[in-house]
MARGUVEX-696709 format. One line per 10 residues: number of its first residue (from 0); their letters; for each residue x, y, z of N, C-alpha, C, CB. Coordinates in Angstrom, 2 decimals. Glycine has a CB too. Example, Ala and Ser with C-alpha at 12.3 -4.5 7.8 and 13.67 -1.06 7.14 Angstrom:
# residues 2
0 = as = 13.19:-5.69:7.80:12.30:-4.50:7.80:13.20:-3.30:7.80:11.31:-4.47:9.05; 12.85:-2.25:7.08:13.67:-1.06:7.14:12.90:0.03:7.87:14.08:-0.60:5.72
# end
This chain:
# residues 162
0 = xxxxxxxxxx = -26.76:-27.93:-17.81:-25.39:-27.92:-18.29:-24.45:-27.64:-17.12:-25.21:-26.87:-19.42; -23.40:-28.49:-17.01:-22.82:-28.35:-15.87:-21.32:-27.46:-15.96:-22.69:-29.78:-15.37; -20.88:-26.90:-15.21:-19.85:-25.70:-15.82:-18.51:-26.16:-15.74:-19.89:-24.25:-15.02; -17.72:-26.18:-16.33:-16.74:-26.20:-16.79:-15.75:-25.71:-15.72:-16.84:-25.59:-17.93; -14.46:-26.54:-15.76:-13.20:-25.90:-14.98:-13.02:-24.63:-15.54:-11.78:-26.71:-15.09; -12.94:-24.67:-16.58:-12.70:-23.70:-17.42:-12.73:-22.13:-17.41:-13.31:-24.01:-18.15; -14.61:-21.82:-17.18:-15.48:-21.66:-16.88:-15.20:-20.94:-15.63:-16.12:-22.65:-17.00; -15.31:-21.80:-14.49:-15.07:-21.45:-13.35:-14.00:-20.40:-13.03:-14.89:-22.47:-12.81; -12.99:-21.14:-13.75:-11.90:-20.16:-13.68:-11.47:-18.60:-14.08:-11.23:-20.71:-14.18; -12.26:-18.87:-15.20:-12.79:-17.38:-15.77:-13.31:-16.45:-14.66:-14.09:-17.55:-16.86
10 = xxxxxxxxxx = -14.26:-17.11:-14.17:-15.40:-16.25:-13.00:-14.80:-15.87:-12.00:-16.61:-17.05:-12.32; -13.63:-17.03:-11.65:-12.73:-16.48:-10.74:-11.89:-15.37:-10.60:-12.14:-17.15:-10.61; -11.40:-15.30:-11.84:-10.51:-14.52:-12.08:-11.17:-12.58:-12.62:-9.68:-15.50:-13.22; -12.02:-13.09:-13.19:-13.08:-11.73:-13.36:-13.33:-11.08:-11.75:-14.89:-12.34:-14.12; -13.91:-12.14:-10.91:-14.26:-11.57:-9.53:-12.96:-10.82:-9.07:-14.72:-12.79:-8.40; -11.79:-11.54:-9.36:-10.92:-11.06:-8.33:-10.33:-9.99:-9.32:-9.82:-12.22:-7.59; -10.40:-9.69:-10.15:-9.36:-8.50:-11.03:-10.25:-7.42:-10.97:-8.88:-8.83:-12.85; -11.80:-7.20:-10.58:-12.55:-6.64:-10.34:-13.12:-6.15:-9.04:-13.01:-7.07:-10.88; -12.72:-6.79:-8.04:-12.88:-6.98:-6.82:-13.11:-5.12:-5.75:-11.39:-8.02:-6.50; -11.51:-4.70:-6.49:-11.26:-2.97:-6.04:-11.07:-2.63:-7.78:-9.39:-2.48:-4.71
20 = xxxxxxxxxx = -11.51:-2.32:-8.55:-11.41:-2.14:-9.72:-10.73:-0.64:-9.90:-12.72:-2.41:-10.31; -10.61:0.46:-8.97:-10.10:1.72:-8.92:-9.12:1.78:-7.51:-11.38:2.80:-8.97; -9.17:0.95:-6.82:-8.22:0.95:-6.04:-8.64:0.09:-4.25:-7.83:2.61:-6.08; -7.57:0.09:-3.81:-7.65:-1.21:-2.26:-8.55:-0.26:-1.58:-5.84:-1.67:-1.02; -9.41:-1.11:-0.28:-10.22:-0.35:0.40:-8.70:0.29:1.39:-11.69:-1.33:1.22; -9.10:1.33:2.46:-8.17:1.31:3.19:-7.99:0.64:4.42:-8.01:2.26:3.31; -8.26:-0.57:4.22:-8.21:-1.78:5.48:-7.35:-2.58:4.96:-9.60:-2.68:5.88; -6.92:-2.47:3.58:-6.35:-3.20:3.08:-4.61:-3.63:2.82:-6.95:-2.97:2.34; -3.79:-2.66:4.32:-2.91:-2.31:4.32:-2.01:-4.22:5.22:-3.09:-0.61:4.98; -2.75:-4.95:5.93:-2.12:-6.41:6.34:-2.25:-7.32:5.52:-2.61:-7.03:7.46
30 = xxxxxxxxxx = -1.06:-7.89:5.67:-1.34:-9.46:4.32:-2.44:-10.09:4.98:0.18:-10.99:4.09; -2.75:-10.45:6.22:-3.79:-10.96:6.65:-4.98:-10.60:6.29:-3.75:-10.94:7.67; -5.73:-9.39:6.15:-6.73:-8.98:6.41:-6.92:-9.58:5.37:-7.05:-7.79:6.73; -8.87:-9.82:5.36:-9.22:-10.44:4.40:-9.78:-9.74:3.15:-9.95:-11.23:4.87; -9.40:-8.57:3.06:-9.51:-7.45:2.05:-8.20:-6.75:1.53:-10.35:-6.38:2.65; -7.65:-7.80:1.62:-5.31:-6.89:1.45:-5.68:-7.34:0.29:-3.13:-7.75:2.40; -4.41:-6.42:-0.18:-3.69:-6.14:-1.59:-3.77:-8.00:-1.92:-1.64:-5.19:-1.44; -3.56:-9.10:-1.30:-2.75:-10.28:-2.02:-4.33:-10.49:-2.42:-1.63:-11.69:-1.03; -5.38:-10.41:-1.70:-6.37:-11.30:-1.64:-6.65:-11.23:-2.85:-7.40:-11.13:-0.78; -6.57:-9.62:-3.91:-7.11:-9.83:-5.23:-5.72:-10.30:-5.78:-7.88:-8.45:-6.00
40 = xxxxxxxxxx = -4.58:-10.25:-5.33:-3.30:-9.97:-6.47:-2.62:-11.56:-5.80:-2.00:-8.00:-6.19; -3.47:-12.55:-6.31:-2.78:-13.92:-5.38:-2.37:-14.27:-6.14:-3.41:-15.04:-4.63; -1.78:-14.20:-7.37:-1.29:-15.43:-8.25:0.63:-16.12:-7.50:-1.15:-14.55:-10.33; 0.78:-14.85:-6.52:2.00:-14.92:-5.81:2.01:-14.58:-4.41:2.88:-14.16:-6.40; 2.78:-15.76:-3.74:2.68:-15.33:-2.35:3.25:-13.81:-2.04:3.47:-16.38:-1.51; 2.55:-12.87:-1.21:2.95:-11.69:-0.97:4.48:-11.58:-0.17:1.81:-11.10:-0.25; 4.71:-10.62:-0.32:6.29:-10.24:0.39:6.33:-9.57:1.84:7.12:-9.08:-0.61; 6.22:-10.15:2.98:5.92:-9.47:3.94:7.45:-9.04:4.25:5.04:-10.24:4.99; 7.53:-8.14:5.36:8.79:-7.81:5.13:9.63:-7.16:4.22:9.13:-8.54:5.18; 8.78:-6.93:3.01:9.16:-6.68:1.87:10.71:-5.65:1.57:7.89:-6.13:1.37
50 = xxxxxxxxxx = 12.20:-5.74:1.30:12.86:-4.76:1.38:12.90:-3.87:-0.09:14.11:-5.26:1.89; 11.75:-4.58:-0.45:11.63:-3.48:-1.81:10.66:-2.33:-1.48:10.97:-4.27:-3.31; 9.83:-2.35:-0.50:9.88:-0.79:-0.02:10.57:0.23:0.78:9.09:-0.62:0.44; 10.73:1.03:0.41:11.80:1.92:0.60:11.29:3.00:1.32:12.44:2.34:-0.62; 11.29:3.82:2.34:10.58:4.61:3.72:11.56:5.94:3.27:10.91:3.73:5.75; 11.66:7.01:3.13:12.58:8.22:3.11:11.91:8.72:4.14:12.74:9.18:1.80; 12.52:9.79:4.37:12.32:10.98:5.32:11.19:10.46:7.14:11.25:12.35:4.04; 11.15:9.71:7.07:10.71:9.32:8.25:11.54:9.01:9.79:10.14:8.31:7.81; 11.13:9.49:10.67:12.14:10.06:11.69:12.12:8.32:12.56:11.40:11.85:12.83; 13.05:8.15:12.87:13.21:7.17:14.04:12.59:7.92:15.38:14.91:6.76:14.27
60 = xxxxxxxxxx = 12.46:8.67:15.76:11.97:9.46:16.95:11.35:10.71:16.71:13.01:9.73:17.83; 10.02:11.00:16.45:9.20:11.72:15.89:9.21:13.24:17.65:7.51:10.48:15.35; 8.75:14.36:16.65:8.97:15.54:17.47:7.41:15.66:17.89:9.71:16.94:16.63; 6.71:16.09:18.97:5.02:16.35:18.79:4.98:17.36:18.13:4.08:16.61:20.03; 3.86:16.98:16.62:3.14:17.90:15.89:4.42:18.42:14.82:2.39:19.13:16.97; 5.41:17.76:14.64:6.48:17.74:13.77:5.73:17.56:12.68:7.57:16.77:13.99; 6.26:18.41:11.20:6.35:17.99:10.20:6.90:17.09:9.14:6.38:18.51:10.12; 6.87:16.06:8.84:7.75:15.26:8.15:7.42:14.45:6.76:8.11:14.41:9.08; 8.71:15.06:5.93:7.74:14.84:4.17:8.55:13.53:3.83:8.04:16.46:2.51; 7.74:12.52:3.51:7.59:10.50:3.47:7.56:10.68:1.72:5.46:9.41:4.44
70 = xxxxxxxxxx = 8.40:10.00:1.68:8.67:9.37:0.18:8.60:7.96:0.58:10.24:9.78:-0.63; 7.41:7.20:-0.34:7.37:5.39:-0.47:7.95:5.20:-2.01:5.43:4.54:-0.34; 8.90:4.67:-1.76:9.01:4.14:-3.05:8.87:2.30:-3.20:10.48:4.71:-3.53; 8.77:1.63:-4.55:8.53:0.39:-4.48:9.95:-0.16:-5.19:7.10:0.03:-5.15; 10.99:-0.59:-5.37:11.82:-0.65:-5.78:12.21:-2.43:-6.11:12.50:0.21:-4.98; 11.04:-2.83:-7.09:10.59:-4.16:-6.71:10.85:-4.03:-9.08:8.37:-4.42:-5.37; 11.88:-5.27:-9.08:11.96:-5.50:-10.73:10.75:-5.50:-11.30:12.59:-6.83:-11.19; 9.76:-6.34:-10.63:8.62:-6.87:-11.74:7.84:-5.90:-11.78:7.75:-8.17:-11.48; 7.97:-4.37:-11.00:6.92:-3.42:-11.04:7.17:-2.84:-12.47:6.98:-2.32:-9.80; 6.09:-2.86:-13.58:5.83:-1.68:-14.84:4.99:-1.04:-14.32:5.31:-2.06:-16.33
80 = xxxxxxxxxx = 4.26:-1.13:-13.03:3.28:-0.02:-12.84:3.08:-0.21:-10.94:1.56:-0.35:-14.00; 2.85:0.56:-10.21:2.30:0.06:-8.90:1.24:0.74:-8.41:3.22:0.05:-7.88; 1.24:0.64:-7.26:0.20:1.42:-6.28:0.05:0.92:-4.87:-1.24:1.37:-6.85; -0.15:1.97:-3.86:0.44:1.77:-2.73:-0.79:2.65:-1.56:2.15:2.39:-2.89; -0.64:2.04:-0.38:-1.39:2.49:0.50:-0.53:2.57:2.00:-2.62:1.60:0.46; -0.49:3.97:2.91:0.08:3.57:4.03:-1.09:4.16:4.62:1.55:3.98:4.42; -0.64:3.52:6.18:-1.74:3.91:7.50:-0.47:4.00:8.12:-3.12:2.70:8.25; -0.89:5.36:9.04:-0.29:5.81:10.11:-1.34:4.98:11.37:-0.24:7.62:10.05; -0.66:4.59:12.81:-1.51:4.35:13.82:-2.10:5.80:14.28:-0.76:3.56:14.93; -1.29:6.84:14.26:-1.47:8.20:14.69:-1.65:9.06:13.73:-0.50:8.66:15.40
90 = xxxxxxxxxx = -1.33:10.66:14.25:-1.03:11.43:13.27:-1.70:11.76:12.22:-0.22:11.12:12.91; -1.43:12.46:11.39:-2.32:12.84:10.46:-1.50:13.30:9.33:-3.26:13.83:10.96; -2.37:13.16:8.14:-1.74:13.01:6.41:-1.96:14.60:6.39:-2.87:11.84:4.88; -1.25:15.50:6.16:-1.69:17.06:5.68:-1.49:17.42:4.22:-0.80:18.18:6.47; -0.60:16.77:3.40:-0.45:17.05:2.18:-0.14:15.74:1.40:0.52:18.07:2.07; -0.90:16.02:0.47:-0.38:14.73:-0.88:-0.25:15.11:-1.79:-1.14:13.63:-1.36; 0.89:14.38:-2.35:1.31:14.72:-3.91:0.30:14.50:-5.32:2.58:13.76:-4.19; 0.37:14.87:-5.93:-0.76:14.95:-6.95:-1.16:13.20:-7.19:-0.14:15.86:-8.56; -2.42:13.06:-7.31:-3.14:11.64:-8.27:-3.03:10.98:-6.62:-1.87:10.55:-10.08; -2.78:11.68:-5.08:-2.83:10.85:-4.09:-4.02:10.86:-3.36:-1.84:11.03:-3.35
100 = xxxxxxxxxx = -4.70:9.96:-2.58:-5.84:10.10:-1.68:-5.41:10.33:-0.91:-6.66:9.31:-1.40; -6.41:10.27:0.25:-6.15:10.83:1.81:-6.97:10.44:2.74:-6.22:12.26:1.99; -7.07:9.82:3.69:-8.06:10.17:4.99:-6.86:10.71:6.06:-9.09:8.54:5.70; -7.74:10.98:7.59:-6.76:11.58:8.57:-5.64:10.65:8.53:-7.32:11.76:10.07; -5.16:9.40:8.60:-3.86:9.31:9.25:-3.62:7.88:7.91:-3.86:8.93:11.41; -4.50:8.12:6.78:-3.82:7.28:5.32:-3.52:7.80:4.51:-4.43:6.48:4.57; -2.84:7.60:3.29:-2.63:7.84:1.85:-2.11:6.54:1.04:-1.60:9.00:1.71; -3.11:6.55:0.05:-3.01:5.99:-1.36:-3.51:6.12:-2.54:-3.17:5.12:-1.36; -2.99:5.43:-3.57:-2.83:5.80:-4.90:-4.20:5.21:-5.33:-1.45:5.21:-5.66; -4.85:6.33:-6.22:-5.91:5.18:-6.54:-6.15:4.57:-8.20:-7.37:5.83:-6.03
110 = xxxxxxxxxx = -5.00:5.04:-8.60:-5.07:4.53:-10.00:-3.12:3.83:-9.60:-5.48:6.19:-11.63; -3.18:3.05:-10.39:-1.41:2.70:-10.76:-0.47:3.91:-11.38:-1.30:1.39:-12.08; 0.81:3.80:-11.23:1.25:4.84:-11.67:2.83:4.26:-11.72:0.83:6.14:-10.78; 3.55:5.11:-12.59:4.71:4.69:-12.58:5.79:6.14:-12.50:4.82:3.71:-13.85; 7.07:6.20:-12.34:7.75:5.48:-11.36:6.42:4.89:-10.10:9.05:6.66:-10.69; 7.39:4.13:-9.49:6.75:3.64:-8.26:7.14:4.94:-6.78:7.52:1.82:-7.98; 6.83:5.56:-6.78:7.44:7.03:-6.19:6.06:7.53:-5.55:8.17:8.30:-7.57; 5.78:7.69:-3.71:5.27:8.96:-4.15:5.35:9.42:-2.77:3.81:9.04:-4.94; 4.89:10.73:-2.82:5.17:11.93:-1.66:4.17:12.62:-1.07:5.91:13.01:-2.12; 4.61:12.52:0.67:3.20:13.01:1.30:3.89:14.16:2.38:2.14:11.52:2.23
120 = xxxxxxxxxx = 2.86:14.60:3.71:3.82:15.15:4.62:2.68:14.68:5.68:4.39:16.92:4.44; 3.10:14.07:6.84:2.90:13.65:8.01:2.85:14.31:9.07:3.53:12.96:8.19; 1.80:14.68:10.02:2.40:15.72:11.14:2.10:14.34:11.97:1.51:17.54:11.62; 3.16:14.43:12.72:3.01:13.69:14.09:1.98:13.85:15.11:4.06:13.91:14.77; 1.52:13.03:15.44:0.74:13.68:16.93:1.27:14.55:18.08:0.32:12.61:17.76; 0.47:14.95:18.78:1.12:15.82:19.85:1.55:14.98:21.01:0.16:16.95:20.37; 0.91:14.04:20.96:1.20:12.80:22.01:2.44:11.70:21.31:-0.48:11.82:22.28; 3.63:11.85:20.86:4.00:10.98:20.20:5.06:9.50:20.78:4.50:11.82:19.28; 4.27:8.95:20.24:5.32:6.88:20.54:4.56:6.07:21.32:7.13:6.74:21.68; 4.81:4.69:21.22:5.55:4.71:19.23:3.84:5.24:18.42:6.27:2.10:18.31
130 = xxxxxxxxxx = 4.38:5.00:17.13:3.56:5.00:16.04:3.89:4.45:15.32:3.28:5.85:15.54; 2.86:3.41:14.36:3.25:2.51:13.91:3.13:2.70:12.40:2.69:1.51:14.49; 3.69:2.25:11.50:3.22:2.96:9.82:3.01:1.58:9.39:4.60:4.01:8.62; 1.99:1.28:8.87:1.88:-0.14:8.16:1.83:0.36:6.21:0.02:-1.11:8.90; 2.61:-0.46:5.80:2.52:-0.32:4.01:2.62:-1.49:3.50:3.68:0.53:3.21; 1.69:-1.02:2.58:1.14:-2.41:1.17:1.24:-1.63:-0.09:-0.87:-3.14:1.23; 2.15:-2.16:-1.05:2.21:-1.90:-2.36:2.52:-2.76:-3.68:2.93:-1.11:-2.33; 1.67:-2.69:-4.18:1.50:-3.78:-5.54:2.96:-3.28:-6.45:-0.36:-3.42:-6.71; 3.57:-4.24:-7.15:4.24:-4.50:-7.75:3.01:-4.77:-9.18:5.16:-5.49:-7.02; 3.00:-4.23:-10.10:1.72:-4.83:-11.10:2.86:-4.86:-12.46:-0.07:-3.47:-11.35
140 = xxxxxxxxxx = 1.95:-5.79:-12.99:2.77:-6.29:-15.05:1.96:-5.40:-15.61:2.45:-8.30:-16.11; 1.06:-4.43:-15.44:-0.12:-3.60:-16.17:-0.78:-4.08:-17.20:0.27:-2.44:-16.67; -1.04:-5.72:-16.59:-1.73:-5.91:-17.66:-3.37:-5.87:-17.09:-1.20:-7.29:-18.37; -3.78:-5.42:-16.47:-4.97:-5.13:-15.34:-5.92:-6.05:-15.12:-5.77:-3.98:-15.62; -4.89:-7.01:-14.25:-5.55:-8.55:-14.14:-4.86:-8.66:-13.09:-5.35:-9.82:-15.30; -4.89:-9.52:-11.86:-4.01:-10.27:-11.23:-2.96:-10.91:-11.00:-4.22:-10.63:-11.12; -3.04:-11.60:-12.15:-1.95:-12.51:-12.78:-0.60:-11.54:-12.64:-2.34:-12.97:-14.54; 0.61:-11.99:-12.36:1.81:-11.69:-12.33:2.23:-10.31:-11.61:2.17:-11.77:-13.58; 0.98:-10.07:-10.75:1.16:-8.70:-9.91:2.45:-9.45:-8.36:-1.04:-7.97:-9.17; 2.59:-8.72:-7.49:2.82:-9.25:-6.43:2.44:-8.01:-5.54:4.20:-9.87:-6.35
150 = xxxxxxxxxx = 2.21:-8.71:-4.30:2.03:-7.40:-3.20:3.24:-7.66:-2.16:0.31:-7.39:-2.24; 3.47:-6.20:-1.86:4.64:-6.33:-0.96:3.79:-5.43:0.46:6.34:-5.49:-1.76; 4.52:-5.71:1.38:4.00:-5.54:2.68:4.98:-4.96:3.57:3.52:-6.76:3.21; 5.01:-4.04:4.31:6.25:-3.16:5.29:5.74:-2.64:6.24:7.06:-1.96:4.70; 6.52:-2.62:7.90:5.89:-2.17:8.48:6.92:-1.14:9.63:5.02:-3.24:8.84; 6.81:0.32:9.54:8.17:1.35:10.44:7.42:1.70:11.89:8.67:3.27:9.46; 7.60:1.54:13.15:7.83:1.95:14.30:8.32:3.45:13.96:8.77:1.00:15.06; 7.97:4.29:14.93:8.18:5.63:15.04:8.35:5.70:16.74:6.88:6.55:14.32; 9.55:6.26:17.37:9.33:6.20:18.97:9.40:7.69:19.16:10.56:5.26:19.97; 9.04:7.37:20.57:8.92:9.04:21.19:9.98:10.05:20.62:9.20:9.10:22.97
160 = xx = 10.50:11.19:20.60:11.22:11.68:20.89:11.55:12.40:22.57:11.09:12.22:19.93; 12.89:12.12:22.78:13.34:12.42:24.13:13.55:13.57:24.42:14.34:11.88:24.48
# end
């Protein structure tokens, strides 16, 4: 029996809505990489550049070993639900807001959540600039499928301080 478009499509779509089923690996922060946010959430080209993420409290010129508390927000219409991942090039994650993960210099969400809001604190390195912050955050319809998600993509420079 030979399978069906149909069929196929199903399988497709199972693989990919299943793919990170609790959340992105943390490599998954470039539209490129072949493990990003779009690769499962393709039904739409991703937003690189994206100005629906929104960066708070992050310094244009970071202090060494400064403290600094990062609000991401996603400020994107089609979000009823999101979830979000940043990588620092440097530095290190010291605190996260509740329902957040962590390694040394990431944080993300590993379930969806709404508002699209959330809050960490960053210490700079002692060596600091630049540093680079790369962010990926789903825009999702919660209907926990692919379909009609979008991923948005942002990326902040941090330079020395003088």
């Amino acid at each position: 029996m030979k399978p069906t478009f149909a069929a196929a499509a199903i399988l497709c779509w199972a693989g990919a809505a299943h793919a990170n089923p609790t959340n992105a690996p943390w490599t998954a922060v470039l539209p490129d990489a072949p493990d990003s946010c779009a690769s499962c959430h393709w039904e739409t080209d991703p937003v690189t550049r994206s100005p629906a993420v929104i960066v708070e409290g992050l310094p244009e010129r970071a202090d060494p070993g400064a403290l600094y508390e990062i609000i991401i927000r996603l400020q994107a219409e089609e979000a009823v639900t999101a979830a979000f991942l940043a990588v620092f090039s440097a530095g290190e994650i010291i605190a996260a807001g509740e329902g957040l993960e962590t390694t040394a210099a990431a944080v993300r969400t590993p379930d969806p959540s709404a508002p699209a809001a959330w809050r960490f604190t960053w210490r700079a390195p002692a060596e600091v600039g630049p540093v680079r912050l790369d962010i990926a955050a789903v825009a999702a319809n919660d209907d926990a499928s692919p379909f009609g998600d979008i991923a948005h993509y942002a990326t902040r420079t941090i330079d020395r301080a003088e």
